[in-house]
Structure formats: structure tokens, C-alpha cells
Phi, psi and omega in degrees: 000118190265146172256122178330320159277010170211015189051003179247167162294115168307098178353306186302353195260286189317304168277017172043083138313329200255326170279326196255286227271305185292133195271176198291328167222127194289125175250355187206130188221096174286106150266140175275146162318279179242166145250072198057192163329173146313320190265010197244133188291167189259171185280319183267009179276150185319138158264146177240019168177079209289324177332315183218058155333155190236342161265086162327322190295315188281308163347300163282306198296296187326311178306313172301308203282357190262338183300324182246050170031038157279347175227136198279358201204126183272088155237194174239002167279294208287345139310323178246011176263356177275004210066021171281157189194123171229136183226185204236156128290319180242130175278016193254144180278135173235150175277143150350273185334298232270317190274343188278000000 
């Protein structure tokens, strides 16, 4: 599904977000700006190694949330079994320029 505002498919589409991520109850819905650059992995794509993760934000958010023991494990199954949900305000990957 390509979307009118920006002519691409929306990360949040591609990695079936709305099917996989959302928990049965949201109890905490984080938002983000964007989800970055064109060129920038996403919040909901898999990690084979969230500790030293390379999308700092999940990196840091998971890390946190595990330090204060809201979550049992820094993946995103354990995000979302705690109920947690991080979304985009605008879902289109922008170039730098555009957000700047």
C-alpha cells in the first residue's frame, strides 16, 4: 500500500505494526517524531542484538525500561507484553533536510 503522503509504503505498514506490536492493552504509547531518515532502520525491526543495538532510541528506551524493571527482557516481545506501544507522529521516513 503506497500512501498519499509521501508516495511510500510506511515502515509502520511494512513491519505490520497494527498486526505483530500492538499489545491487547496499551498501558504506555511512546511517540516519536518521524521514523528518521530515508535510510534509517526502524523501531519495530528485529534485533539480533538489542544491548548493542544500532537504533539508539530502542536501545536506550528498552535499556531503561529494563533498568527499572518495567520490562523482563530488552527485546520488543517484552515491550509489548508489558504493554508498551512506540508509534511515529509522521510515519514517512524524511530526509534530514526536510526535518531540519
Amino acid at each position: 500500500m503506497n500512501n498519499s503522503c509521501c508516495n511510500q509504503i510506511h515502515p509502520f505498514d511494512q513491519f505490520d505494526v497494527a498486526e505483530k506490536w500492538i499489545p491487547q492493552k496499551v498501558k504506555c504509547l511512546i511517540m516519536g517524531e518521524n521514523p528518521g531518515d530515508t535510510s534509517s532502520s526502524y523501531f519495530y525491526e528485529i534485533s539480533n542484538d538489542y544491548m548493542n543495538d544500532k537504533i539508539r532510541v530502542r536501545r536506550s528506551l528498552l535499556s531503561g525500561l529494563l533498568s527499572q524493571k518495567l520490562i523482563i527482557e530488552q527485546n520488543l516481545e517484552a515491550f509489548k507484553r508489558a504493554g508498551f506501544l512506540f508509534d511515529h507522529a509522521i510515519r514517512c521516513h524524511l530526509p534530514s533536510s526536510i526535518v531540519t
